[in-house]
C-alpha angles and dihedrals in degrees: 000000000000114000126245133205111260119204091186097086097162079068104065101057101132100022128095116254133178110232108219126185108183098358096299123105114246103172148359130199144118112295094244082186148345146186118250093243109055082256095115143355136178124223112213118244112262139138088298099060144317115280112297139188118238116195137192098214088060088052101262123159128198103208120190133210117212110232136198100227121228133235141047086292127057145158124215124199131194128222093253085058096041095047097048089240105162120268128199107252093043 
């Protein structure tokens, strides 16, 4: 699946990202933490890189790439889910 820009970026702590400035990919890792507006996240260290801070304001954008999960057990999310976009019963 292709990946998508997500503004959400309190959302991704956990998930791998690619981190693009100007269209070009200048990093990928797992979010280690972000703030609840797209206004900062942290990459975790890795083999890539130490941890870093990614910003908005610096034109900094967290892409995600949609996954099938492995294994005899998986959970599938829609976009609404995924989004935070409001469900009856919450």
């Amino acid at each position: 699946m292709k990946p998508y820009p997500h503004h959400a970026w309190n959302r991704l702590v956990g998930l791998p990202v690619e981190i693009r400035k100007d269209s070009e990919v200048v990093r990928t890792g797992v979010v280690e933490d972000a703030m609840p507006v797209p206004a900062a996240l942290w990459l975790a260290a890795d083999a890539s890189g130490g941890r870093a801070l990614f910003t908005a304001a610096e034109g900094y954008e967290a892409w995600i790439r949609p996954q099938a999960l492995g294994g005899k057990l998986c959970y599938k999310m829609t976009a609404d889910q995924l989004h935070g976009a409001p469900t009856l019963g919450r």
